[in-house]
C-alpha distance (Angstrom), angle and dihedral (degrees) to the residues before:
residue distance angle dihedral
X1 . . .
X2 3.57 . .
X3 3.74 101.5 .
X4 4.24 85.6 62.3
X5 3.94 82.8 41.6
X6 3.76 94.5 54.0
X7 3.80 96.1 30.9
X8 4.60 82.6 59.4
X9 3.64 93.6 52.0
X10 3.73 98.1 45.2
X11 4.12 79.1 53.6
X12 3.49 92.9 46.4
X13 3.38 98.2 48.8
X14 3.71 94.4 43.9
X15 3.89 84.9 55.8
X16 4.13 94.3 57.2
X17 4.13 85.8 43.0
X18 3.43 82.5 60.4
X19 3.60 111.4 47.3
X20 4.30 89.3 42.6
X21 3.74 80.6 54.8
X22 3.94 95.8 53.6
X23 3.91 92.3 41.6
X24 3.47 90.2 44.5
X25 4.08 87.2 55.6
X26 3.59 94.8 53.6
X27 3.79 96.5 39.8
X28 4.00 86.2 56.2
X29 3.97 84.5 46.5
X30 3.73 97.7 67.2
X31 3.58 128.6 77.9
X32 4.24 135.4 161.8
X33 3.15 108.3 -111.1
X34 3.48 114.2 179.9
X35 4.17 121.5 12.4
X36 3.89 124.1 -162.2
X37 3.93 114.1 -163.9
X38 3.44 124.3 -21.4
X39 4.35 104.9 -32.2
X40 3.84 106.5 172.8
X41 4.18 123.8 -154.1
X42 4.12 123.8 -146.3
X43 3.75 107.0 -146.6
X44 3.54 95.2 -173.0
X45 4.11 102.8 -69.2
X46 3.60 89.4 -9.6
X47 3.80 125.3 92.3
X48 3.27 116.9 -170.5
X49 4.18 135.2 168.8
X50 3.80 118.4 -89.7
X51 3.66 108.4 -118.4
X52 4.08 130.3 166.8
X53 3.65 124.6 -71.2
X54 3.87 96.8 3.3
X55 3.78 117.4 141.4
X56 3.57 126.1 -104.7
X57 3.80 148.2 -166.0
X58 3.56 128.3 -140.4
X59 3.74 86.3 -123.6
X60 3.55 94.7 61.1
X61 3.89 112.2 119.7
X62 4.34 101.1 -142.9
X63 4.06 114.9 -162.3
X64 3.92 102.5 -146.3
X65 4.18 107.6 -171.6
X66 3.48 121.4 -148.6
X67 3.86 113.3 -71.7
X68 3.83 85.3 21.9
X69 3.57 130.9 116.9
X70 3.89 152.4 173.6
X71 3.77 152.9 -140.0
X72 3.45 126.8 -160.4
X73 3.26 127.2 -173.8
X74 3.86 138.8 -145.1
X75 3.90 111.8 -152.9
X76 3.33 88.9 -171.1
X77 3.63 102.5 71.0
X78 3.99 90.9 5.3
X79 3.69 91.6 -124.8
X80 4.27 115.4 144.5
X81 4.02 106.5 -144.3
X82 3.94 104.7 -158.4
X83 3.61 124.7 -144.4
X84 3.32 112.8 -106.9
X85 3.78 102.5 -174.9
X86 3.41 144.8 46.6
X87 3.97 122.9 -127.3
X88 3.92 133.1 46.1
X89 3.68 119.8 -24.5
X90 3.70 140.5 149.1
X91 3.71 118.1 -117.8
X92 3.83 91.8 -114.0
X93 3.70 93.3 58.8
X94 4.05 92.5 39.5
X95 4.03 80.7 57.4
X96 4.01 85.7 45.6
X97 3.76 95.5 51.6
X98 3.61 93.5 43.9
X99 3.60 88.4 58.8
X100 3.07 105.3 51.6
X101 3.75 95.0 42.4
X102 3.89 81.0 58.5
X103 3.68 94.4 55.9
X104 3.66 99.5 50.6
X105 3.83 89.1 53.4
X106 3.73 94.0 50.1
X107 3.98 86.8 43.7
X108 3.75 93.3 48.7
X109 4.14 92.1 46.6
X110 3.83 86.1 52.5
X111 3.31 93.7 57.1
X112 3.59 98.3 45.5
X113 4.19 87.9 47.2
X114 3.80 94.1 55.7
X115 3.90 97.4 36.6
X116 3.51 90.8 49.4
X117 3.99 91.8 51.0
X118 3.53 102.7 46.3
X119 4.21 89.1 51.5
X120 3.59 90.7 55.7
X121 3.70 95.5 45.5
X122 3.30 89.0 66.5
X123 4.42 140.8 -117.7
X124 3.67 93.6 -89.0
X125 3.67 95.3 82.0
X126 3.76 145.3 54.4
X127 3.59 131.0 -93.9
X128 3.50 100.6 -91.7
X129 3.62 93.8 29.2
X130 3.64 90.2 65.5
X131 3.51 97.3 50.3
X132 3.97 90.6 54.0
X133 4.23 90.6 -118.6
X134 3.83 94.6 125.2
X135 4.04 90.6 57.5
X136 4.04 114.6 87.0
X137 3.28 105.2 -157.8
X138 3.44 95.5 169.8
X139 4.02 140.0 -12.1
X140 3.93 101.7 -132.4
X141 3.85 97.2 -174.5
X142 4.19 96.2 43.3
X143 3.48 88.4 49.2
X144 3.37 117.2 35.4
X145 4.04 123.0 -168.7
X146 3.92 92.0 -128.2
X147 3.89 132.7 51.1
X148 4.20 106.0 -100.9
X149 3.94 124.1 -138.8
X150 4.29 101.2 -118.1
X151 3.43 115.5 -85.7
X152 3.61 95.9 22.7
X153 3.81 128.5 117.8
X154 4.18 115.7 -134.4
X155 4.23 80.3 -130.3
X156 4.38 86.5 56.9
X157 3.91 84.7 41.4
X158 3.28 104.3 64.4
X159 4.10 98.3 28.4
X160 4.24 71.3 65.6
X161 4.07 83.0 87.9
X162 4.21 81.2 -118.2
X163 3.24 122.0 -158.0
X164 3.67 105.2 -135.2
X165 3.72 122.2 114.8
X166 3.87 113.3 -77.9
X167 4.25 87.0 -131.7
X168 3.73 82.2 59.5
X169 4.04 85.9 68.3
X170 3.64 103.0 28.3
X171 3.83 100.0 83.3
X172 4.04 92.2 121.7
X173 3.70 105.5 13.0
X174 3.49 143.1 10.9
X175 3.77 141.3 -166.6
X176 3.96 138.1 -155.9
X177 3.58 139.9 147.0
X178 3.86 133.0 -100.0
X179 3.62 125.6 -172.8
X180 3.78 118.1 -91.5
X181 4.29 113.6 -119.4
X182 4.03 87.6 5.7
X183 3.67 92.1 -76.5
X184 4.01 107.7 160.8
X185 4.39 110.5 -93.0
X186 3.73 93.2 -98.9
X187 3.55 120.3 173.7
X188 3.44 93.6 -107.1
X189 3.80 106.1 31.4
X190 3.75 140.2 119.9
X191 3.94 116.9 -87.7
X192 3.48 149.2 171.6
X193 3.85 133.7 -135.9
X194 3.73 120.6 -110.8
X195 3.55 132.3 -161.8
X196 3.84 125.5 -159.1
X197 3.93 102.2 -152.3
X198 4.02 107.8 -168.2
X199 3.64 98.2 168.4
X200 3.79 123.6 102.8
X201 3.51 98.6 -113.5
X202 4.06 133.9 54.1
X203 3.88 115.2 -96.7
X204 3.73 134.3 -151.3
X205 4.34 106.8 -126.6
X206 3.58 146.5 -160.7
X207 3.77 136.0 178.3
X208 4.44 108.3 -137.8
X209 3.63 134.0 -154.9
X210 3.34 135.6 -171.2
X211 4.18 114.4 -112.5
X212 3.89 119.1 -167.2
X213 3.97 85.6 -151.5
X214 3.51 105.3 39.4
X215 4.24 106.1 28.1
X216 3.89 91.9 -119.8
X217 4.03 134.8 -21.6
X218 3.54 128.1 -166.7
X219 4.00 126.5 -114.6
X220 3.96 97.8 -136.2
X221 4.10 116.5 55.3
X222 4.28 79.8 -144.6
X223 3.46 137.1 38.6
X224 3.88 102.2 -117.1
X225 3.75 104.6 -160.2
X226 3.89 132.5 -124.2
X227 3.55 125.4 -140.1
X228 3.27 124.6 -117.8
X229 4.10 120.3 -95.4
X230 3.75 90.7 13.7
X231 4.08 159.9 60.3
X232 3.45 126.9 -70.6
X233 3.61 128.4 -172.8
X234 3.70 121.4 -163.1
X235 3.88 90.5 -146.0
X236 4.07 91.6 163.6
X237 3.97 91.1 74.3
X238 3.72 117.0 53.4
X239 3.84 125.6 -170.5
X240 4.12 127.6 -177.5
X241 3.40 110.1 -139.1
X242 3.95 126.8 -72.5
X243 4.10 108.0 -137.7
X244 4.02 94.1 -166.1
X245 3.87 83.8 56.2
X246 3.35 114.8 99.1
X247 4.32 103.1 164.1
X248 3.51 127.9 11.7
X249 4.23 116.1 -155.5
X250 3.38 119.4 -146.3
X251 3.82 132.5 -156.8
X252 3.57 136.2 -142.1
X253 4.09 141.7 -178.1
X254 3.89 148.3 160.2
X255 3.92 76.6 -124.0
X256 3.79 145.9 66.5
X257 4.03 109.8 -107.5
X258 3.64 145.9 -163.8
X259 3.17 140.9 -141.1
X260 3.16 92.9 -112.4
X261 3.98 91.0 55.4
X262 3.80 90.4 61.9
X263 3.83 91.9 47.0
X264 4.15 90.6 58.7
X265 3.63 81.1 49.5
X266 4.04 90.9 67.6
X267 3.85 83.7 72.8
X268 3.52 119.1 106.4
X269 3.77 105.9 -138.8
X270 3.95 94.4 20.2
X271 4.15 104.6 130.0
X272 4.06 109.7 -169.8
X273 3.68 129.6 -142.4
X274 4.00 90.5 -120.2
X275 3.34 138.3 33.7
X276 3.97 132.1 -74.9
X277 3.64 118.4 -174.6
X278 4.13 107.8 -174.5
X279 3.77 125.7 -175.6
X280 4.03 140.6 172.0
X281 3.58 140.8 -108.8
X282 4.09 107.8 -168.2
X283 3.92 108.6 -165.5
X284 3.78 116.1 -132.8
Protein backbone atom coordinates (compact mmCIF):
# COMPACT_ATOMS: atom_id res chain seq x y z
CA UNK A 1 0.00 0.00 0.00
CA UNK A 2 2.48 2.55 0.36
CA UNK A 3 4.14 2.45 -2.99
CA UNK A 4 0.35 3.57 -4.53
CA UNK A 5 0.33 5.96 -1.40
CA UNK A 6 3.63 7.56 -2.22
CA UNK A 7 3.30 7.22 -6.00
CA UNK A 8 -0.46 9.76 -5.31
CA UNK A 9 1.32 12.31 -3.42
CA UNK A 10 4.27 12.66 -5.68
CA UNK A 11 1.19 13.25 -8.34
CA UNK A 12 -0.47 15.46 -6.21
CA UNK A 13 2.15 17.45 -5.45
CA UNK A 14 3.39 17.64 -8.94
CA UNK A 15 -0.19 18.93 -9.76
CA UNK A 16 0.01 22.10 -7.12
CA UNK A 17 3.83 22.67 -8.57
CA UNK A 18 2.17 23.11 -11.53
CA UNK A 19 -0.64 25.34 -11.15
CA UNK A 20 1.80 27.91 -8.70
CA UNK A 21 3.96 27.73 -11.75
CA UNK A 22 1.17 28.85 -14.29
CA UNK A 23 -0.17 31.59 -11.86
CA UNK A 24 3.08 32.58 -11.17
CA UNK A 25 3.55 33.11 -15.19
CA UNK A 26 0.70 35.25 -15.55
CA UNK A 27 1.23 37.20 -12.35
CA UNK A 28 4.87 38.06 -13.77
CA UNK A 29 2.94 38.89 -17.14
CA UNK A 30 1.08 41.89 -15.93
CA UNK A 31 2.29 45.23 -15.47
CA UNK A 32 0.51 49.06 -15.07
CA UNK A 33 1.19 50.73 -17.65
CA UNK A 34 -0.14 53.95 -17.65
CA UNK A 35 -1.75 55.64 -14.20
CA UNK A 36 -4.12 58.72 -14.18
CA UNK A 37 -4.49 60.44 -10.66
CA UNK A 38 -3.83 58.88 -7.67
CA UNK A 39 -4.86 54.70 -8.32
CA UNK A 40 -3.72 52.80 -5.18
CA UNK A 41 -2.71 48.74 -5.16
CA UNK A 42 -3.41 46.22 -1.98
CA UNK A 43 -0.61 43.72 -1.92
CA UNK A 44 -2.01 41.72 0.64
CA UNK A 45 -1.70 44.14 3.96
CA UNK A 46 0.34 46.42 2.06
CA UNK A 47 -0.95 49.41 0.11
CA UNK A 48 1.18 50.93 -1.85
CA UNK A 49 0.90 53.84 -4.84
CA UNK A 50 0.35 52.70 -8.42
CA UNK A 51 3.21 53.78 -10.43
CA UNK A 52 4.36 52.70 -14.19
CA UNK A 53 5.74 49.44 -15.08
CA UNK A 54 5.41 47.83 -11.58
CA UNK A 55 4.38 44.20 -11.42
CA UNK A 56 1.15 42.97 -10.50
CA UNK A 57 -1.00 40.02 -9.47
CA UNK A 58 -4.34 39.26 -10.48
CA UNK A 59 -5.18 39.26 -6.83
CA UNK A 60 -4.27 42.65 -6.32
CA UNK A 61 -7.25 44.80 -5.06
CA UNK A 62 -6.52 48.54 -7.13
CA UNK A 63 -8.47 51.75 -5.60
CA UNK A 64 -9.22 53.89 -8.79
CA UNK A 65 -10.73 57.58 -7.52
CA UNK A 66 -13.04 59.34 -9.43
CA UNK A 67 -11.51 60.89 -12.62
CA UNK A 68 -8.79 58.22 -12.23
CA UNK A 69 -7.85 55.50 -14.34
CA UNK A 70 -5.54 52.52 -15.32
CA UNK A 71 -3.68 50.39 -17.81
CA UNK A 72 -2.52 47.18 -17.33
CA UNK A 73 -0.67 45.43 -19.36
CA UNK A 74 -0.25 41.75 -20.45
CA UNK A 75 3.38 41.02 -21.67
CA UNK A 76 2.35 38.03 -22.72
CA UNK A 77 0.30 38.87 -25.60
CA UNK A 78 1.33 42.71 -25.28
CA UNK A 79 -2.21 43.75 -25.11
CA UNK A 80 -3.03 47.07 -22.54
CA UNK A 81 -6.61 46.36 -20.86
CA UNK A 82 -7.90 49.91 -19.72
CA UNK A 83 -9.83 50.54 -16.73
CA UNK A 84 -13.02 51.22 -17.38
CA UNK A 85 -14.38 52.08 -13.96
CA UNK A 86 -13.83 53.87 -11.11
CA UNK A 87 -13.89 52.24 -7.49
CA UNK A 88 -12.31 48.97 -6.00
CA UNK A 89 -11.52 46.15 -8.21
CA UNK A 90 -9.10 43.35 -8.52
CA UNK A 91 -6.88 43.29 -11.49
CA UNK A 92 -8.55 40.10 -12.82
CA UNK A 93 -11.90 41.66 -12.98
CA UNK A 94 -10.39 45.17 -14.33
CA UNK A 95 -9.00 42.72 -17.21
CA UNK A 96 -12.70 41.16 -17.24
CA UNK A 97 -14.47 44.45 -17.63
CA UNK A 98 -12.17 45.64 -20.13
CA UNK A 99 -13.05 42.80 -22.16
CA UNK A 100 -16.11 42.81 -22.29
CA UNK A 101 -16.40 46.52 -22.79
CA UNK A 102 -14.22 45.65 -25.90
CA UNK A 103 -16.60 43.18 -27.24
CA UNK A 104 -19.66 45.18 -27.15
CA UNK A 105 -17.87 47.92 -29.14
CA UNK A 106 -16.63 45.56 -31.76
CA UNK A 107 -20.27 43.94 -31.71
CA UNK A 108 -21.98 47.27 -31.98
CA UNK A 109 -19.47 48.49 -35.03
CA UNK A 110 -20.43 45.22 -36.78
CA UNK A 111 -23.67 45.89 -36.73
CA UNK A 112 -23.51 49.30 -37.84
CA UNK A 113 -20.91 48.03 -40.88
CA UNK A 114 -23.34 45.45 -42.24
CA UNK A 115 -26.62 47.48 -41.67
CA UNK A 116 -25.20 50.29 -43.22
CA UNK A 117 -24.11 48.15 -46.40
CA UNK A 118 -27.03 46.28 -47.11
CA UNK A 119 -29.25 49.86 -47.05
CA UNK A 120 -27.10 51.29 -49.56
CA UNK A 121 -27.07 48.31 -51.74
CA UNK A 122 -30.28 48.79 -52.34
CA UNK A 123 -34.20 46.82 -51.79
CA UNK A 124 -34.01 45.04 -54.99
CA UNK A 125 -31.91 42.30 -53.74
CA UNK A 126 -31.57 39.62 -51.12
CA UNK A 127 -29.90 39.62 -47.95
CA UNK A 128 -26.74 38.43 -48.88
CA UNK A 129 -26.94 39.79 -52.23
CA UNK A 130 -26.93 43.17 -50.86
CA UNK A 131 -24.14 42.80 -48.78
CA UNK A 132 -21.96 41.55 -51.86
CA UNK A 133 -21.33 37.83 -49.95
CA UNK A 134 -22.65 35.75 -52.89
CA UNK A 135 -19.91 37.40 -55.35
CA UNK A 136 -16.33 35.52 -55.39
CA UNK A 137 -14.19 37.77 -56.46
CA UNK A 138 -11.38 35.92 -55.74
CA UNK A 139 -10.30 32.62 -53.73
CA UNK A 140 -7.18 33.90 -51.70
CA UNK A 141 -6.16 30.51 -50.18
CA UNK A 142 -6.68 28.27 -53.69
CA UNK A 143 -4.80 30.67 -55.38
CA UNK A 144 -2.25 32.10 -53.70
CA UNK A 145 -0.27 35.35 -55.05
CA UNK A 146 3.20 33.59 -54.60
CA UNK A 147 4.58 30.15 -55.77
CA UNK A 148 4.40 27.63 -52.41
CA UNK A 149 7.22 25.07 -51.41
CA UNK A 150 5.12 21.35 -51.68
CA UNK A 151 3.37 20.43 -48.87
CA UNK A 152 3.07 23.76 -47.51
CA UNK A 153 -0.11 25.77 -46.84
CA UNK A 154 -0.04 29.75 -48.11
CA UNK A 155 -1.40 30.29 -44.14
CA UNK A 156 2.24 28.21 -42.89
CA UNK A 157 3.98 30.34 -45.67
CA UNK A 158 3.66 33.43 -44.63
CA UNK A 159 3.55 32.70 -40.60
CA UNK A 160 7.39 31.64 -42.08
CA UNK A 161 8.21 35.55 -41.32
CA UNK A 162 8.85 35.55 -45.48
CA UNK A 163 10.69 37.78 -46.94
CA UNK A 164 8.78 38.80 -49.91
CA UNK A 165 7.42 42.24 -50.31
CA UNK A 166 4.21 42.87 -48.26
CA UNK A 167 2.53 44.50 -51.81
CA UNK A 168 3.25 41.08 -53.12
CA UNK A 169 0.34 39.82 -50.60
CA UNK A 170 -1.83 42.73 -50.35
CA UNK A 171 -3.96 42.25 -53.49
CA UNK A 172 -7.38 42.15 -51.35
CA UNK A 173 -6.47 43.36 -47.97
CA UNK A 174 -3.90 44.88 -46.15
CA UNK A 175 -2.84 45.59 -42.60
CA UNK A 176 -0.56 48.20 -40.67
CA UNK A 177 -0.39 49.88 -37.52
CA UNK A 178 -1.38 53.44 -36.37
CA UNK A 179 -0.70 54.87 -33.11
CA UNK A 180 -3.32 54.47 -30.42
CA UNK A 181 -4.84 58.21 -28.94
CA UNK A 182 -2.66 60.02 -31.80
CA UNK A 183 0.45 59.55 -29.92
CA UNK A 184 3.51 59.94 -32.49
CA UNK A 185 4.68 56.02 -34.09
CA UNK A 186 7.53 55.67 -31.71
CA UNK A 187 9.37 52.64 -31.56
CA UNK A 188 8.02 51.71 -28.54
CA UNK A 189 4.50 53.13 -28.48
CA UNK A 190 0.94 52.00 -28.21
CA UNK A 191 -0.89 51.04 -31.56
CA UNK A 192 -3.67 49.68 -33.18
CA UNK A 193 -4.10 47.25 -36.13
CA UNK A 194 -5.47 48.44 -39.39
CA UNK A 195 -6.89 46.72 -42.15
CA UNK A 196 -7.16 48.09 -45.73
CA UNK A 197 -10.31 46.20 -47.11
CA UNK A 198 -10.46 46.79 -51.08
CA UNK A 199 -13.01 44.32 -51.88
CA UNK A 200 -16.62 45.20 -52.62
CA UNK A 201 -18.11 43.70 -49.81
CA UNK A 202 -17.51 44.02 -45.81
CA UNK A 203 -15.24 41.28 -44.26
CA UNK A 204 -15.00 39.68 -40.90
CA UNK A 205 -10.88 40.09 -39.60
CA UNK A 206 -8.31 38.91 -37.41
CA UNK A 207 -4.67 39.71 -36.81
CA UNK A 208 -2.47 35.89 -36.26
CA UNK A 209 0.60 34.97 -34.56
CA UNK A 210 2.50 32.23 -34.39
CA UNK A 211 2.54 30.38 -30.64
CA UNK A 212 5.21 27.65 -29.89
CA UNK A 213 2.52 26.14 -27.39
CA UNK A 214 -0.57 26.50 -29.03
CA UNK A 215 0.28 26.40 -33.18
CA UNK A 216 -1.19 29.97 -33.70
CA UNK A 217 -3.78 32.30 -31.66
CA UNK A 218 -5.38 35.26 -32.77
CA UNK A 219 -4.84 38.94 -31.30
CA UNK A 220 -8.65 40.03 -31.18
CA UNK A 221 -11.19 37.58 -29.08
CA UNK A 222 -13.78 38.82 -32.26
CA UNK A 223 -13.52 39.43 -35.66
CA UNK A 224 -14.37 43.21 -35.88
CA UNK A 225 -15.34 43.74 -39.46
CA UNK A 226 -14.02 46.16 -42.21
CA UNK A 227 -16.03 47.88 -44.58
CA UNK A 228 -15.84 47.47 -47.82
CA UNK A 229 -13.55 50.00 -50.09
CA UNK A 230 -11.87 51.34 -47.01
CA UNK A 231 -9.69 51.41 -43.56
CA UNK A 232 -10.59 50.08 -40.51
CA UNK A 233 -8.90 50.40 -37.34
CA UNK A 234 -9.63 48.11 -34.52
CA UNK A 235 -9.03 50.99 -31.98
CA UNK A 236 -10.91 48.92 -29.02
CA UNK A 237 -7.79 46.51 -28.64
CA UNK A 238 -4.47 48.10 -28.10
CA UNK A 239 -1.08 46.30 -28.18
CA UNK A 240 2.64 47.90 -27.46
CA UNK A 241 4.90 46.66 -29.68
CA UNK A 242 6.40 43.01 -29.73
CA UNK A 243 10.41 43.29 -30.51
CA UNK A 244 10.82 39.38 -31.32
CA UNK A 245 8.05 40.06 -33.94
CA UNK A 246 9.16 40.49 -37.07
CA UNK A 247 5.58 40.02 -39.44
CA UNK A 248 2.25 39.91 -38.32
CA UNK A 249 -0.49 37.91 -40.83
CA UNK A 250 -3.68 39.00 -41.02
CA UNK A 251 -6.95 37.28 -42.01
CA UNK A 252 -9.90 38.18 -43.80
CA UNK A 253 -13.54 36.71 -44.96
CA UNK A 254 -17.16 37.41 -46.18
CA UNK A 255 -17.69 35.24 -42.96
CA UNK A 256 -17.33 35.07 -39.20
CA UNK A 257 -14.32 32.58 -38.23
CA UNK A 258 -12.76 30.62 -35.59
CA UNK A 259 -9.90 29.81 -34.50
CA UNK A 260 -10.28 26.77 -35.31
CA UNK A 261 -11.05 27.79 -39.08
CA UNK A 262 -7.58 29.30 -39.40
CA UNK A 263 -5.95 26.22 -37.82
CA UNK A 264 -7.53 23.81 -40.79
CA UNK A 265 -6.08 26.39 -42.88
CA UNK A 266 -2.35 25.26 -41.81
CA UNK A 267 -3.07 22.24 -44.08
CA UNK A 268 -1.49 22.04 -47.22
CA UNK A 269 -4.12 20.80 -49.62
CA UNK A 270 -7.15 21.85 -47.32
CA UNK A 271 -9.68 23.98 -49.84
CA UNK A 272 -12.58 25.79 -47.66
CA UNK A 273 -16.13 26.31 -48.45
CA UNK A 274 -15.65 30.27 -48.18
CA UNK A 275 -13.30 32.54 -48.81
CA UNK A 276 -9.95 33.50 -46.91
CA UNK A 277 -8.04 36.35 -48.11
CA UNK A 278 -4.53 36.53 -45.93
CA UNK A 279 -1.92 39.23 -46.18
CA UNK A 280 1.46 40.49 -44.37
CA UNK A 281 2.67 43.14 -42.30
CA UNK A 282 6.75 42.90 -42.21
CA UNK A 283 8.08 45.14 -39.29
CA UNK A 284 10.96 47.45 -40.13
Amino acid sequence: MTQPILKKTIFTTLLILAAAIATAELSAALQIYKVKGNVMVKKGNMNLTATRRSNVVVSDLLTIPKDGAVDILDSKSHRIYSSTETGEMTVETLMKKAESHAADITRNINRKVITAVAENAGQKRSGYDALGMAIHETDAIANPPVELPKGVSYLAYLLENVKDPDSTHQSYISLSRTAADDESMDFDAPYNFVLHNSMRQPLYFNVIEKDEKEGIRLFFPQNPVAAPKTETTASEYTFVPDFSTRAYVAIASDVDFTIEDVKKLLEAGYNPDDDYYLTILTVK
